[in-house]
C-alpha positions in Angstrom: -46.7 48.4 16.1 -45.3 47.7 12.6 -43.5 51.5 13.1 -42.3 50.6 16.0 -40.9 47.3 15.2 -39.0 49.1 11.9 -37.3 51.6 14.7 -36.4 48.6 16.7 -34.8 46.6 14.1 -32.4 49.5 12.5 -30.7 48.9 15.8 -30.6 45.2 15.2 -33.3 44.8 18.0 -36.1 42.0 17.1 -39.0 41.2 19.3 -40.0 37.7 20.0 -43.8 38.6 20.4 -46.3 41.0 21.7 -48.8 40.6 24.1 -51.8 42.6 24.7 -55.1 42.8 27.0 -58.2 42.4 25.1 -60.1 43.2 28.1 -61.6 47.1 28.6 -60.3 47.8 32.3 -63.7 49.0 33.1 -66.6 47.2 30.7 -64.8 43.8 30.2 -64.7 41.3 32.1 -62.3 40.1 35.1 -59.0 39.4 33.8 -55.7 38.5 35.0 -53.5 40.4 32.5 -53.8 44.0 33.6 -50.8 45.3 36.4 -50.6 44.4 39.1 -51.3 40.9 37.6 -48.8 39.1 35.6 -51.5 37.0 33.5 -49.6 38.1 29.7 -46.4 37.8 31.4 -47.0 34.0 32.2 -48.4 33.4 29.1 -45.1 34.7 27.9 -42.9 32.6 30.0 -44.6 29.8 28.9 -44.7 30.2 25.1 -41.0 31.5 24.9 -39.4 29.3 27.8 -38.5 32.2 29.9 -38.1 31.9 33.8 -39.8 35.2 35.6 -37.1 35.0 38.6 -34.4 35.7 36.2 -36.3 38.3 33.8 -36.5 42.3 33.9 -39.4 44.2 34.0 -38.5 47.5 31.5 -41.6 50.4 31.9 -42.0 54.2 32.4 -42.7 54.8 35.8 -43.2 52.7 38.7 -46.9 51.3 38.3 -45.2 49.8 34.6 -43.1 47.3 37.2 -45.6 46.3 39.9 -46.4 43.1 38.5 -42.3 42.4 38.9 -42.6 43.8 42.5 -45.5 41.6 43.9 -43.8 38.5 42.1 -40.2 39.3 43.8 -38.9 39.5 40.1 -35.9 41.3 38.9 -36.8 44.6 37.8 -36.0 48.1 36.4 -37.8 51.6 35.6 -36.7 52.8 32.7 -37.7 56.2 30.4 -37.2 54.6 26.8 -39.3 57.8 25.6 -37.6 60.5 26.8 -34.1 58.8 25.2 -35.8 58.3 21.6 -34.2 61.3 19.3 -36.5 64.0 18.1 -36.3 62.7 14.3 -36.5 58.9 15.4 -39.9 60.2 17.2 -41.3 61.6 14.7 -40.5 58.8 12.7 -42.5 56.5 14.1 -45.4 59.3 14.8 -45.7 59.4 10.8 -45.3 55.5 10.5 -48.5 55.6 13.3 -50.3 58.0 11.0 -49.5 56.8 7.8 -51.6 53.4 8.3 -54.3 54.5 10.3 -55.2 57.6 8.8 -53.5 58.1 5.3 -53.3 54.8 4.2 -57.1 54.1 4.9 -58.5 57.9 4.2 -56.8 57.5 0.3 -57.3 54.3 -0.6 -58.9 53.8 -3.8 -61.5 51.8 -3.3 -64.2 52.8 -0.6 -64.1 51.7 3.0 -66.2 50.8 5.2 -65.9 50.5 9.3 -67.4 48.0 11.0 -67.5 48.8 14.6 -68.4 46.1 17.1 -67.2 45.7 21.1 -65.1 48.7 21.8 -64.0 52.2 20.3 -61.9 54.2 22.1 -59.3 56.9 22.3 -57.3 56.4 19.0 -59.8 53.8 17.5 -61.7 57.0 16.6 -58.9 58.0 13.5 -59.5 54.4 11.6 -63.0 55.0 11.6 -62.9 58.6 10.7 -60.2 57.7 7.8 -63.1 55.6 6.6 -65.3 56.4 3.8 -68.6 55.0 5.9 -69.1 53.3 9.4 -71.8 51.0 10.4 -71.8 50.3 14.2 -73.6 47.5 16.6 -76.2 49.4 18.4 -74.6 48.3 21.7 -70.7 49.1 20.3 -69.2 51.7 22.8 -67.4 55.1 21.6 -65.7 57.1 24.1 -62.7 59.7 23.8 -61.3 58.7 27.4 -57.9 60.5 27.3 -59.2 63.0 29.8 -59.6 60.4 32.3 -55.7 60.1 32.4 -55.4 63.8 32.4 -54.3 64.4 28.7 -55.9 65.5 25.5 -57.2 63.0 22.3 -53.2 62.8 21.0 -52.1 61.8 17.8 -54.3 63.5 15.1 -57.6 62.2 17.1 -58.3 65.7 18.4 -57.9 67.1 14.3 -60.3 64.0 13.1 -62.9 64.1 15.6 -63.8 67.8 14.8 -63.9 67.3 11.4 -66.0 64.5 11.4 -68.0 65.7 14.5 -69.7 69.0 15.4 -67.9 71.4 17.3 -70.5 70.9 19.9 -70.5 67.3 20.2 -66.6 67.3 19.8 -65.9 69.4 23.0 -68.8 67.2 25.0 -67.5 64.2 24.8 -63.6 65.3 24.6 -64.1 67.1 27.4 -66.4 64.8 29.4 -65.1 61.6 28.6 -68.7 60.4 28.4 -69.6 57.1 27.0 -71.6 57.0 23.9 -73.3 53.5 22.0 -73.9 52.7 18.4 -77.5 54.5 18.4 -75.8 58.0 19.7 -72.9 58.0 17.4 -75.6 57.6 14.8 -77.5 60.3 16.2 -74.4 62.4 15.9 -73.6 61.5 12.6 -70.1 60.0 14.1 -71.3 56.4 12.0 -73.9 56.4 8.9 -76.0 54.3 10.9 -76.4 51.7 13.8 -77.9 48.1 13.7 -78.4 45.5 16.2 -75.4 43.4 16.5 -76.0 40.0 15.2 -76.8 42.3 11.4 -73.7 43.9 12.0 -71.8 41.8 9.3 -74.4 41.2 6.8 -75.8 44.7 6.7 -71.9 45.5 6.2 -71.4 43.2 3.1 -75.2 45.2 1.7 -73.7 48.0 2.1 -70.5 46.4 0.0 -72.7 45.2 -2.7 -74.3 48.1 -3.4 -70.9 50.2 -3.8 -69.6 47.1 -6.1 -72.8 47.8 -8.3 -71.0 51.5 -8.9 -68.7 52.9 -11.7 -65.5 52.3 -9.4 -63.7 54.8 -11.4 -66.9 57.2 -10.3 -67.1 55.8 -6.9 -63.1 57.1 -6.3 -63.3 60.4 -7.8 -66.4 61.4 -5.8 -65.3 60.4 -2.6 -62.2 62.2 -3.6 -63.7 65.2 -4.5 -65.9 65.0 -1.4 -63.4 64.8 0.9 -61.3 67.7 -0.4 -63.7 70.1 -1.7 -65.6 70.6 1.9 -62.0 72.2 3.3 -61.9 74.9 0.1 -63.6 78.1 -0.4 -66.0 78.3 -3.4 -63.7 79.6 -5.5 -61.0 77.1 -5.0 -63.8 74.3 -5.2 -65.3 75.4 -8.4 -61.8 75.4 -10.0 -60.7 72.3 -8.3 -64.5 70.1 -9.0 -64.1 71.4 -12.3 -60.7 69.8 -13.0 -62.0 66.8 -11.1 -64.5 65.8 -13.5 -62.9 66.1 -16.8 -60.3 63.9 -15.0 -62.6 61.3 -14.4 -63.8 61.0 -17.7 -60.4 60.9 -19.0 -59.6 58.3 -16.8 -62.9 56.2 -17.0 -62.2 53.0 -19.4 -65.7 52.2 -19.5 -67.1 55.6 -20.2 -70.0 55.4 -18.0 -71.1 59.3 -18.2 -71.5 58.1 -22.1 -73.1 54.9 -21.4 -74.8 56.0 -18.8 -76.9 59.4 -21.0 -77.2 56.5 -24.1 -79.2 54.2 -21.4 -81.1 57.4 -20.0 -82.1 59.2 -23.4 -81.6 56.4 -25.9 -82.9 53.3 -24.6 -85.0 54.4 -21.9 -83.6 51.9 -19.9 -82.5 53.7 -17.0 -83.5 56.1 -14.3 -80.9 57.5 -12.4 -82.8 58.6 -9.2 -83.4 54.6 -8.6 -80.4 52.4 -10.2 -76.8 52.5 -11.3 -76.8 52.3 -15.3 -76.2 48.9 -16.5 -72.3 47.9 -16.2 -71.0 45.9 -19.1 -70.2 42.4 -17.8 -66.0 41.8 -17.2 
């Protein structure tokens, strides 16, 4: 919404709040704020002092104003969309992107989803733009845009067949299927599933272990990981190449050094089992 707010306010439009249902229309429970019910919209009138009799209902199509038409309130349909300007559009389409996908998928410092309740439709590209996801074992996934008749928009088509196989990709694009924590793991869609109540503490493990890394090492790999499996051999041998003696130019604490003086030194350390030992600070 923060892309959206930035278009509205070079026009020296503001918005007082935003309301939203937290309820999944078809898995949550019974709830007053989804049309034809004006739940939110009380809620609104309440908190901002507004009298429904005398408001406007502003939507799409005709379904957007049914809550003003069963309450005898003032309404209008309106096609704010089709009135946006091409470059304004894609404006806000990058300003979308930018902090779901780029912001999170080049982040420095690794990232980790933790998926609990509900994922759907454009969830997907926050959890693909992460560097690992953990799910609850009961958490639902489901790519439900072909239940309103259109295809996984944005750039959620792009990330779930990267992330997914092409197999698994068209299935549950295509189906609209349903899918829990224990399938996506199946799928390799998460790292792995774990009963919901461990959700949080097996995330923080997973934390802890990461912070127990190089950091410098820990961003260059999953740089070079995420890069090098889009380029040929050629263009990753050059590339992985480049990537290393980058890292070691731009590691302060010289782990590859301290790391082989720990190994064939002080026999201190075995790699297959354990980080080397991090100076403290």
């Amino acid at each position: 919404m923060e892309g959206f707010e930035e278009l509205l306010n070079k026009d020296g439009v503001s918005l007082d709040a935003i309301y939203y249902c937290p309820h999944h229309p078809d898995f949550g429970p019974p709830c007053s704020c989804r049309k034809p019910d004006v739940g939110m919209h009380r809620e609104a009138a309440a908190e901002l002092g507004l009298r429904l009799a005398d408001s406007y209902f502003v939507g799409d199509k005709v379904t957007d104003v049914l809550p003003a038409k069963a309450k005898e309130v003032a309404s209008t349909i309106g096609h704010w969309r089709t009135r946006i300007h091409p470059v304004e559009r894609a404006k806000a389409a990058h300003a979308s992107n930018s902090w779901r996908w780029r912001r999170l998928s080049t982040f420095p410092r690794p990232t980790i989803a933790m998926v609990n309740g509900y994922c759907f439709g454009g969830a997907f590209t926050p959890v693909c733009a992460c560097d690992f996801a953990i799910a609850a074992e009961d958490a639902l996934f489901g790519l439900s845009e072909i239940n309103w008749g259109i295809l996984p928009g944005g750039i959620v088509s792009w990330n779930v067949a990267d992330v997914m196989s092409y197999r698994d990709a068209i299935y549950y694009a295509v189906t609209g299927d349903i899918f829990d924590g224990k399938r996506a793991e199946e799928i390799r869609f998460i790292n792995y599933a774990v009963p919901k109540e461990k959700l949080r503490e097996e995330t923080i493990k997973l934390a802890r272990k990461l912070m127990e890394k190089n950091p410098v090492a820990v961003r260059f790999t999953k740089e070079a990981i995420r890069a090098a499996r889009h380029m040929s051999l050629e263009q990753a041998t050059d590339y992985l190449r480049a990537k290393s003696d980058a890292l070691k130019a731009a590691d302060k604490e010289g782990g590859r050094d301290e790391g082989m003086k720990q190994f064939l030194d002080d026999k201190s350390f075995r790699p297959g089992f354990e980080p080397y030992k991090r100076q403290a600070g």
